[in-house]
N, C-alpha and C positions, 0 to 999 in steps of 0.2 A: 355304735361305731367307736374305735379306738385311737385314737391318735399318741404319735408319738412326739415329744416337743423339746428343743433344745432348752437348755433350761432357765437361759436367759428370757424366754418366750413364756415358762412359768411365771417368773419374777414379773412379767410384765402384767398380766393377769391376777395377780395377788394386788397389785397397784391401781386395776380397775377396780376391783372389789373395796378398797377402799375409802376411795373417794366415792362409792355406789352409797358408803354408810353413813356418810354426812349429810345426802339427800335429805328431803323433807318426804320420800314416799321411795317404795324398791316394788321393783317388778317381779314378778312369781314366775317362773317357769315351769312345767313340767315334759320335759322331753326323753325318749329314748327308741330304742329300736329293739321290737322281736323279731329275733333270728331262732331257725331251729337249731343250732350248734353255734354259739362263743369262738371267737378266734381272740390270740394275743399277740399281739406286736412287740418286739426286743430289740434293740440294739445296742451292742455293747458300748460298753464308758460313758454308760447315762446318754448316747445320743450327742456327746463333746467333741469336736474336731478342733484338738487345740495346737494352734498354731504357736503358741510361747510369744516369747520377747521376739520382735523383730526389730533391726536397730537401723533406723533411716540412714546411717550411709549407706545400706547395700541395699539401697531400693535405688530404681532408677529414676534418673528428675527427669527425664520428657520420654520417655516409654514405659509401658505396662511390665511390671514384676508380677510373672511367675509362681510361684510357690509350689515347695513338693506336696507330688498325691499321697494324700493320708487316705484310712481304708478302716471301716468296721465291720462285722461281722451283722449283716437282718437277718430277724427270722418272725414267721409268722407259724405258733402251735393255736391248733383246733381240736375242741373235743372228739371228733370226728372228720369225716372227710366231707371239705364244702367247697363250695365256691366264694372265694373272694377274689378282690381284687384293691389297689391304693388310689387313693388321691390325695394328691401334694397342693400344699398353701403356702404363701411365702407371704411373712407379714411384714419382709422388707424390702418388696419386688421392685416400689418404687424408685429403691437405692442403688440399681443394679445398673453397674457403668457397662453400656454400650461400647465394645470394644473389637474392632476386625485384627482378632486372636484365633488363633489354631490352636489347640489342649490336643496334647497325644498321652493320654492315658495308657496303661503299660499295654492294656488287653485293648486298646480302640485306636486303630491308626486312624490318623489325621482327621477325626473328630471335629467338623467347626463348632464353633463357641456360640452357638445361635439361639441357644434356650441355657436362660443364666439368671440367678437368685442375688439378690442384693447383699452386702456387707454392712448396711448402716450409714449413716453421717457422723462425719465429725462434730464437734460442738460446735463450730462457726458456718454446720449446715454444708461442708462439703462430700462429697460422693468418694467413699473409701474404695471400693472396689465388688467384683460381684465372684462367685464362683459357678460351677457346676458340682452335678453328684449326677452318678450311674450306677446301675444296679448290673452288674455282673453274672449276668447269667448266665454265662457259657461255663460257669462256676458252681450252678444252683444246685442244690440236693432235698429232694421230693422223697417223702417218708423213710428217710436215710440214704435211701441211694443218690448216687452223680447223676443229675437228668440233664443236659444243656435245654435249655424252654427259647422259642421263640416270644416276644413280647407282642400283644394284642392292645388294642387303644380302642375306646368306648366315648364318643361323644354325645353320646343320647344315655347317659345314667345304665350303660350294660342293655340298652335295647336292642345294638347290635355290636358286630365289632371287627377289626380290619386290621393287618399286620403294621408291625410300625416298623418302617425302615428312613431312617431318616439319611442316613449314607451309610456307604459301602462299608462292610465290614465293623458295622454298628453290634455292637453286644449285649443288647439288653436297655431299658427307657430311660432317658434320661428324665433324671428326676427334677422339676421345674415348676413353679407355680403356679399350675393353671391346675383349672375344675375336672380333667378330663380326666377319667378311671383306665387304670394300667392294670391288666392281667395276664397269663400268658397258656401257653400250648406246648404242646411235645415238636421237639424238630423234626420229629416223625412224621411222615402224612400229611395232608394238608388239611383244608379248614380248619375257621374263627372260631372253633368253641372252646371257654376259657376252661382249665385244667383243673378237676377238681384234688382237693389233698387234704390231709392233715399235718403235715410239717411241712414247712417251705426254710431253706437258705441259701443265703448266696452273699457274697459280698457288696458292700456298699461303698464306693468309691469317691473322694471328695477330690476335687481342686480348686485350689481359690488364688485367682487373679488380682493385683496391690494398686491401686492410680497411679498415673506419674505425680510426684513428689509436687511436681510443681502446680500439679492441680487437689494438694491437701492440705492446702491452705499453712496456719502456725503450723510449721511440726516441730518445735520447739518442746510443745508439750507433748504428753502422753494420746492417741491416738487408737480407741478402743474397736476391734472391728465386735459387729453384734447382728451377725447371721442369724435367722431364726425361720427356721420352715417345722411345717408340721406334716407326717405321713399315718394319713387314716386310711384304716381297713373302710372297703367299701361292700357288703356283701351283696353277693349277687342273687 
């Protein structure tokens, strides 16, 4: 399996490894996985949703900021044509402010905010804010061609699988920290069986929601947000 990782979630993992070497003993592993055909996961600008400078005046002190949707390009190439499918991890799920926000994404009317990834703590341990991502499938293109895909959801590791409609006019999974594998089908015809390929893309869609001011503690100082999920291939 492949996963792809923001790169501060690299940096975090070079930090375990280190402090692993100071031990008086290290663990061995050996793991991997045969598949009959490799799949590669890509996301352009290294997988960065960079927000820049934001300057605490224009955040609000007792409601939730906003921020524009930023958008990368995913794609998934395979030696051939397979069956995959993703699952998302969020190593900062913890961090993710609970907030009754509506996100209207340009391609998803009135979307609630109900499956949300964390932003991190401040250094005095306060709740930055959480975002969402969605995969834009009404966008995707399937060994080159435009295929719009329905999204399929697997809570038994692809034992079975069931359409995701979370609300009306939903465009594709939202991408969120849990175990469950996301694959998808032609909007063609009906039945759950997931779509085999060798090229998959579509757009990846980010928005990330700011605390109110008055609950981010100093903001005097600098105030780092530090999102970090991970999207692995899951093969089926």
């Amino acid at each position: 399996m492949k996963r792809i990782y923001f790169p501060l979630a690299i940096l975090a993992a070079a930090l375990n490894i280190n402090s692993a070497v100071a031990a008086d003993s290290v663990d061995v592993k050996v793991i991997g996985t045969i598949v009959p055909v490799a799949c590669t996961p890509s996301l352009l600008g290294g997988g960065t949703f960079d927000y820049g400078t934001i300057v605490t005046s224009t955040l609000s002190p007792d409601s939730y900021t906003t921020l524009p949707e930023k958008r990368l390009d995913f794609s998934i190439t395979c030696e051939a044509p397979t069956f995959v499918g993703l699952r998302v991890s969020d190593a900062q799920a913890s961090s993710a402010v609970a907030m009754p926000k509506t996100l209207n994404f340009t391609f998803n009317r009135g979307a609630t905010a109900n499956l949300i990834n964390g932003l991190g703590l401040t250094s005095e341990g306060k709740l930055i804010g959480n975002y969402q991502a969605i995969l834009n499938t009404t966008k995707a293109i399937i060994d080159g061609q435009p295929q719009p895909l329905n999204t399929l959801i697997s809570k038994d590791s692809g034992g079975s699988w069931s359409d995701l409609e979370l609300v009306t006019n939903l465009s594709g999974p939202w991408v969120a920290g849990n175990q469950t594998v996301l694959s998808w089908r032609s909007t063609e015809g009906g039945g759950n069986t997931p779509l085999k390929f060798t090229t998959f893309s579509a757009p990846l869609a980010l928005q990330a929601n700011i605390n109110k001011v008055s609950e981010l503690g100093n903001v005097s100082q600098a105030i780092h947000q530090n999102g970090q999920m991970s999207i692995e291939l899951f093969y089926l």
